[in-house]
Every structure is written in structure tokens, then in C-alpha cells.
C-alpha positions as CSV (number, residue, x, y, z in Angstrom):
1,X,29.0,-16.0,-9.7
2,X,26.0,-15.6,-12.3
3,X,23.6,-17.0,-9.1
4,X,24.1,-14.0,-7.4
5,X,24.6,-11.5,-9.7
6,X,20.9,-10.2,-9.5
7,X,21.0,-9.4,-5.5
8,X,24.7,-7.7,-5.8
9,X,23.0,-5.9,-9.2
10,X,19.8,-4.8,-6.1
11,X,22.6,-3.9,-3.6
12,X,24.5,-2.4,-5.8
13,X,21.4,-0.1,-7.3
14,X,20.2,0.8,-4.2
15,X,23.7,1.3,-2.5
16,X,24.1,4.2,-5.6
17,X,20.9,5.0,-6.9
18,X,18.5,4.2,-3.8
19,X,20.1,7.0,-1.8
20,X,18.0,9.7,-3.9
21,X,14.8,7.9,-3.3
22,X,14.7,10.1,0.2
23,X,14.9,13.5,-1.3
24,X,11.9,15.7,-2.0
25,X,12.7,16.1,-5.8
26,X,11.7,12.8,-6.5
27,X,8.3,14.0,-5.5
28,X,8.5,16.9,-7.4
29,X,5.9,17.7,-10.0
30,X,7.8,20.3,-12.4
31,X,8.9,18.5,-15.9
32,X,12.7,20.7,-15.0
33,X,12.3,19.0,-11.2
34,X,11.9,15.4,-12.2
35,X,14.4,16.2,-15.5
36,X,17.1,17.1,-12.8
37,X,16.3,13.8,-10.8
38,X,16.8,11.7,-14.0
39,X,19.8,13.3,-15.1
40,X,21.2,12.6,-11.6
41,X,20.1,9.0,-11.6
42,X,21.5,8.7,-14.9
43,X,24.9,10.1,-13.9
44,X,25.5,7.6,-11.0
45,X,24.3,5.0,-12.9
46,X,26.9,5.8,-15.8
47,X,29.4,5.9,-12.7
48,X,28.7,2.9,-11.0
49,X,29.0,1.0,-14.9
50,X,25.4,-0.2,-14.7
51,X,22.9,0.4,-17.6
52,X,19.6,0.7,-19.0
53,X,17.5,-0.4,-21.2
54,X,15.6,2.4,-22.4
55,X,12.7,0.7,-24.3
56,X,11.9,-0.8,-20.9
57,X,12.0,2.1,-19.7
58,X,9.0,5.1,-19.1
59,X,9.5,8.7,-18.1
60,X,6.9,11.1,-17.0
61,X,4.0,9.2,-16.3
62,X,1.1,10.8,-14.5
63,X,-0.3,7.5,-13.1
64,X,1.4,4.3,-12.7
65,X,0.0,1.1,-11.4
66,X,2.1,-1.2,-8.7
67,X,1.0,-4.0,-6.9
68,X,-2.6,-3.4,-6.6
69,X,-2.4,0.6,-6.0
70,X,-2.8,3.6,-8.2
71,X,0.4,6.0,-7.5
72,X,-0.4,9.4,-9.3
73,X,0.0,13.6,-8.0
74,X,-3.1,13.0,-5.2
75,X,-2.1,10.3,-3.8
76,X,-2.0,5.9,-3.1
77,X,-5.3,4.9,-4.3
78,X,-6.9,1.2,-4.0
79,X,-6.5,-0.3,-7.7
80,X,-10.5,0.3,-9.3
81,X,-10.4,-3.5,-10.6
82,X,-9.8,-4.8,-7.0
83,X,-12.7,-2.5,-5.5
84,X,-15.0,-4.1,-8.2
85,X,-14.1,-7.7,-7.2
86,X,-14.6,-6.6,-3.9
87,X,-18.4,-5.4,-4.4
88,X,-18.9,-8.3,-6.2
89,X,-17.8,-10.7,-3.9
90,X,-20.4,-13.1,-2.4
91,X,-21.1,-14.1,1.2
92,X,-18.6,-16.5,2.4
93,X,-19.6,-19.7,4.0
94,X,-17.1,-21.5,5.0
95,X,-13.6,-20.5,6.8
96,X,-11.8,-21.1,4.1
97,X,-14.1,-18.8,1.9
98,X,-13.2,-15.9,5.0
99,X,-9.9,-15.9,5.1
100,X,-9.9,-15.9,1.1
101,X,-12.0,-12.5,1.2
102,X,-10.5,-11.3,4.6
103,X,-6.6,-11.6,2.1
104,X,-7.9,-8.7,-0.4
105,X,-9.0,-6.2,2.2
106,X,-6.3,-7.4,4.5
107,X,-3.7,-6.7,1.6
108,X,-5.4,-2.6,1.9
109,X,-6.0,-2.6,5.7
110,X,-3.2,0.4,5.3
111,X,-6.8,2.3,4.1
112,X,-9.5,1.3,6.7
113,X,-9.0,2.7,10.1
114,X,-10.0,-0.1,12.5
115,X,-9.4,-2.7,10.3
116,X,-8.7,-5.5,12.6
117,X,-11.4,-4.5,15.1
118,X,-14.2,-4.1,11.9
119,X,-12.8,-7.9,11.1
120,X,-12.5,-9.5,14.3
121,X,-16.2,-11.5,14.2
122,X,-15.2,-12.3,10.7
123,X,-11.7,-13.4,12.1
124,X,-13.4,-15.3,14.9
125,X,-15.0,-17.8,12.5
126,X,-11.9,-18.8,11.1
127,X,-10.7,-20.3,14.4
128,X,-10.1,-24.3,14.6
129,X,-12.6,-24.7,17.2
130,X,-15.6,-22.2,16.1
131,X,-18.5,-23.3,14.7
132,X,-19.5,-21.5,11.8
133,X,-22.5,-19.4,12.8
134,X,-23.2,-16.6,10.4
135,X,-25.3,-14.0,12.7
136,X,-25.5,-9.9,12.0
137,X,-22.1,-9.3,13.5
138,X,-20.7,-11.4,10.7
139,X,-23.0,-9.6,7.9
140,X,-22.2,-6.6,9.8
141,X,-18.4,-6.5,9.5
142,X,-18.3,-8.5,6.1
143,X,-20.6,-5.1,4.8
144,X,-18.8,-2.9,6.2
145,X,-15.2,-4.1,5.2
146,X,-16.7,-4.0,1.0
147,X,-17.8,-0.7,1.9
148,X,-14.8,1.0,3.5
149,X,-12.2,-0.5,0.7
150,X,-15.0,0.7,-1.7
151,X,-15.0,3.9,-0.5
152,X,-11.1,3.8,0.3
153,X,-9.5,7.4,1.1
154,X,-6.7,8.7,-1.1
155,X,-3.5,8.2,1.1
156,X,-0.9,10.9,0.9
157,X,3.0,10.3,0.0
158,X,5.3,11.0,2.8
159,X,7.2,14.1,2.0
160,X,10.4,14.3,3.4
161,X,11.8,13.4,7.0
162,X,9.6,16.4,9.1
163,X,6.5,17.0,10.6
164,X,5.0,13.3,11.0
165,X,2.2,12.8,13.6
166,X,1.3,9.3,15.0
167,X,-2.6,9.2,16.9
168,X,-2.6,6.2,18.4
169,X,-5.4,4.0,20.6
170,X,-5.2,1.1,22.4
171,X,-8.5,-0.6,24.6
172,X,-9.4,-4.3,25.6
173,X,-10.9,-4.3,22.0
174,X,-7.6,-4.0,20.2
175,X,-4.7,-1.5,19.2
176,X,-5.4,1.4,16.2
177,X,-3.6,4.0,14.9
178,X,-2.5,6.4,12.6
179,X,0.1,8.3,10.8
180,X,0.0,11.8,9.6
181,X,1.7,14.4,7.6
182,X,0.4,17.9,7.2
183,X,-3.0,16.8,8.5
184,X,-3.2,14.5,5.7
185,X,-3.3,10.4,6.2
186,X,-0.6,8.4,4.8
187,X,-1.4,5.1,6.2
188,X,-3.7,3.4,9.2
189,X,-2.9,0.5,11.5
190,X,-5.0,-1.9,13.5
């Protein structure tokens, strides 16, 4: 039984706990809003018999770091150490050297509206069969990629279940879109 005790712990969690996740006063920004959201957490927790450890534990922040983003009151930013390995990166030239550097801006393409059509002649040299041929479209697309994750908007947090918008695109050249809340981005899709 010890094997699966983390998942049922998960299922468990989210079964009691992940339920709140959806509500606005998760998002709120008042020290009584988030107080109220901690004391609830902490009451279903105390029912369900699961604890904490509270010296693993941190309240309050105004800026947390996960998974290579920056979550704070504005927004989803791209983590500042990954833009600077991204400006510093060099020309690839080899296949294997793309699809290394096409992984990191891949990993934010949630940020650069028209990713995949911006990578494609990057993309393109990766195929079995291409022979690698760096021209300007290559140089083009590998520049602009650095500077669009560079220069990476500040995506908004959903709020709530109302008022998304979805602009999409589709042509020969590929599929793009967007999605919107209040006129503000949360994500883009290529």
C-alpha cells in the first residue's frame, strides 16, 4: 500500500482541496481575501486528516517562481535567467543543435503569437532528408524567435469562468490563435 500512497495523497488533495483552485479568491490580492482562502484550505485539510508541514510551507508571497515562469499580481512572465540564455545562445549548425534551441522557446511558444509559423524554416532543417542549408530565412526566424521570447508579453491569469474570447486563424501556412480575457492575452497557440 506505501507504493501508492503518494497518487491517493494527489487524489485525495485535489478531490478536497483542488476544488477551491476555481474560485476568484484565490486570485484575490487583499491580505483578509487570501487569509479567508487559507483558513478555508486549512479547514478541509484538518477534515480530510491530511497535514502540513509548515516550515515547508510560504504564505503571502508577491512573486513565486515555477517551472521556468515568474507568477506575481501582473501576470505569467518568461523566467529572466532563461531569456538571458536565450540572447546568448549561438547559431546552431547542426539539427541536433535546432531542435536543442527550438526546446526553450518551444517550452514558451504560449508567449509568441505565430510561433510555429516564425519556426517552420528552422523546423524544416531538422527533417531526416534536408540538407542543412543555413540561408536568411533560417537567420531570419532563429532572430526573431530570441527576440520575441526576449521581449515576451506579460500574460494575464484567467479570472473566473466568464467572458473568454478565442481569435483564431487558419491558412495553407498553418493554424494560430488566441485566447483572451478582458481584452487582455492569457496564452497564444500556433
Amino acid at each position: 500500500m506505501q507504493a501508492a500512497s503518494p497518487p491517493t495523497y494527489r487524489s485525495i488533495l485535489f478531490s478536497s482541496v483542488g476544488t477551491m483552485s476555481g474560485t476568484k479568491a484565490t486570485n484575490s490580492c487583499s491580505f483578509l481575501g487570501q487569509n479567508s482562502v487559507l483558513s478555508s484550505v486549512l479547514e478541509l485539510l484538518k477534515e480530510e486528516r491530511l497535514y502540513a508541514k509548515f516550515s515547508n510551507c510560504e504564505f503571502w508571497l508577491r512573486e513565486v517562481q515555477f517551472l521556468g515562469h515568474v507568477i506575481n499580481s501582473d501576470g505569467i512572465h518568461v523566467d529572466p535567467a532563461k531569456i538571458e540564455a536565450i540572447k546568448n545562445w549561438d547559431v546552431p549548425t547542426t539539427p541536433t543543435e535546432i531542435r536543442s534551441f527550438l526546446g526553450l522557446p518551444g517550452y514558451y511558444r504560449r508567449f509568441i503569437s505565430n510561433f510555429s509559423k516564425i519556426a517552420f524554416p528552422l523546423t524544416k532543417l531538422t527533417q531526416k532528408f534536408e540538407p542543412f542549408v543555413w540561408t536568411h530565412k533560417q537567420e531570419e526566424a532563429f532572430q526573431t524567435l530570441k527576440q520575441r521570447l526576449c521581449n515576451a508579453p506579460i500574460l494575464t491569469l484567467p479570472e473566473g469562468n466568464d467572458d473568454f474570447v478565442v481569435y483564431c486563424d487558419a491558412s495553407h501556412q498553418g493554424l494560430r490563435g488566441v485566447l483572451m480575457q478582458q481584452d487582455k492575452v492569457i496564452a497564444y497557440a500556433s
